[in-house]
PAFI-963788 format. One record per residue: residue in one letter; x, y, z of N, C-alpha, C in turn. Coordinates in pm, whole numbers, plus 50000, padded with zeros to 5 digits. Atoms other than C-alpha are relative to their C-alpha. Example, Ala and Ser with C-alpha at 12.3 -4.5 7.8 and 13.67 -1.06 7.14 Angstrom:
A500894988150000512304955050780500905012050000S499184988149994513674989450714499235010950073
***
This chain:
X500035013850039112942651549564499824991650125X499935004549897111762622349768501154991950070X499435011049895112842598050011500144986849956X500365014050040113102559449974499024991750138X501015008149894110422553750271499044997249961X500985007650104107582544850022500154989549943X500045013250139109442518349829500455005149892X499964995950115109452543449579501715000949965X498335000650008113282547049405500515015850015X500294985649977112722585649342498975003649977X500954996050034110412605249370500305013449929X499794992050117110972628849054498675011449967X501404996150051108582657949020500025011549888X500294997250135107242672848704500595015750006X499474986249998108352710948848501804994150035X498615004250015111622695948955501164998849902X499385000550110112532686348633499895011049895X500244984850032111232721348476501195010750049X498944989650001113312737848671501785002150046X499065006150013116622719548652500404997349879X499274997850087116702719048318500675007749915X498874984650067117682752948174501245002650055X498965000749996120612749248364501024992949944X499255012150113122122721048141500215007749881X499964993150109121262741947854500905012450032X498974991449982122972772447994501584992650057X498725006949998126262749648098500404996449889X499445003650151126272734747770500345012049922X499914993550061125942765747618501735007750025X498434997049977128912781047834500604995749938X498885012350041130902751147786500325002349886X500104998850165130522757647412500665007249953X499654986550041131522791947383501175001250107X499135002049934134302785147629501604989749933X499125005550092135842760847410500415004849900X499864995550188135402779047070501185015050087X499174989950005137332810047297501664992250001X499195010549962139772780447406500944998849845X499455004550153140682768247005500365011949918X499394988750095140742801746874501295011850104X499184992249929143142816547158500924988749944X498755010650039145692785747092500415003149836X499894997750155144952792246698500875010450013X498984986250023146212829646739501835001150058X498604996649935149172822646975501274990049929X498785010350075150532795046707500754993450084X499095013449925153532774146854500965014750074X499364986449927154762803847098501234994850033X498605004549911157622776247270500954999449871X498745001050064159492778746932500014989449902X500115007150153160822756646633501274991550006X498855003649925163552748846838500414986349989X500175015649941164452710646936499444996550110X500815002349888163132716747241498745003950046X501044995750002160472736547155499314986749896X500695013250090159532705646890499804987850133X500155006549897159702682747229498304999950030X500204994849917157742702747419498314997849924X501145002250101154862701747094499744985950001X499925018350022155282661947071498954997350122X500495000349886153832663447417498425004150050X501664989149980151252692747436499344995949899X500704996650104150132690047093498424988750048X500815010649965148052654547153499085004150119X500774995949887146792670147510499055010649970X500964990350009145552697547396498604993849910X500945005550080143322678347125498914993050098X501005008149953142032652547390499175010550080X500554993349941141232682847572498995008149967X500514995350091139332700647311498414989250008X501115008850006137242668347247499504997650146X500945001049890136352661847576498785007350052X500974987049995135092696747637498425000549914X501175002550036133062690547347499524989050007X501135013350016131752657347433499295004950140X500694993049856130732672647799498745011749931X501384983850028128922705047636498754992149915X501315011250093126722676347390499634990750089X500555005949836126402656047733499065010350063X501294987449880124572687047931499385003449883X500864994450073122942695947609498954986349955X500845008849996121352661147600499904997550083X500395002849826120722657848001498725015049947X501154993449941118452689847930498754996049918X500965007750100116702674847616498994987750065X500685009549927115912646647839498965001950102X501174996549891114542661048129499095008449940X500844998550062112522682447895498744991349997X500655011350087111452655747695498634991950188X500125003249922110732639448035498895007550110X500824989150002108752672148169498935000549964X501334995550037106682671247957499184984749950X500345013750013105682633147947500314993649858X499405004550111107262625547625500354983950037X499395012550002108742593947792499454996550129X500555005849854107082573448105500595000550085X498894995449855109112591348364500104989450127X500025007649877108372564448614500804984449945X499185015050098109842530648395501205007449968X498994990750020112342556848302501234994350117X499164995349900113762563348596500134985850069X499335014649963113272526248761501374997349918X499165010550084115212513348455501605007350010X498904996949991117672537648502501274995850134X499344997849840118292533148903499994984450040X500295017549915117682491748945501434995349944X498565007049968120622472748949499854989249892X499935009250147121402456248597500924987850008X499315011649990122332418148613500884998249860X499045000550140125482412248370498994981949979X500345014050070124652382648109501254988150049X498755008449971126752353648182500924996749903X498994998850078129852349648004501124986350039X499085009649984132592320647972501645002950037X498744995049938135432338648091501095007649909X498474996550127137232348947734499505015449967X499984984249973135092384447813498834997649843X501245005450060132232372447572498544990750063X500805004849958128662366547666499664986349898X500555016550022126972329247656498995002049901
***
């Protein structure tokens, strides 16, 4: 990838993005099958700390973590599985890689707003 001594913002090239993207697809894919071993190991080991009062604590706590943790995982593995769709897509001129990529990298002016966190 280039430089910024042209002016240019990147210089993005068509093998670059070829061969950067099957790795998204194989991360996502991990990621995927990493989670599903993840949900079904917790499934089998049931509530191992007990039924206890302190094992009911201890659930009050984990239970919620483990969920956000679950979803995250899968919002990351559908993140790298649409980063490789893109650069695909992108690859293969599906989308004007050069307006693309400006619009992505230029510096977006906020709208003006009156202070109550609502634009004018």
């Amino acid at each position: 990838m280039g430089d910024h001594s042209d002016g240019k913002i990147l210089d993005i090239k068509i093998a670059d993005l070829k061969a950067a993207a099957p790795h998204f697809h194989t991360h996502s894919h991990d990621l995927a099958k990493a989670l599903t071993k993840l949900r079904t190991g917790l499934a089998d080991a049931g509530s191992p700390w007990g039924d206890d009062e302190q094992g009911q604590k201890f659930h009050e706590h984990y239970g919620p973590l483990v969920k956000k943790m679950e979803t995250a995982a899968a919002v990351l593995a559908l993140g790298l599985a649409s980063i490789e769709a893109a650069m695909t897509d992108m690859a293969d001129g599906h989308i004007d890689n050069e307006e693309l990529v400006r619009s992505m990298f230029s510096k977006v002016r906020p709208a003006p707003h009156d202070g109550s966190g609502t634009a004018q």
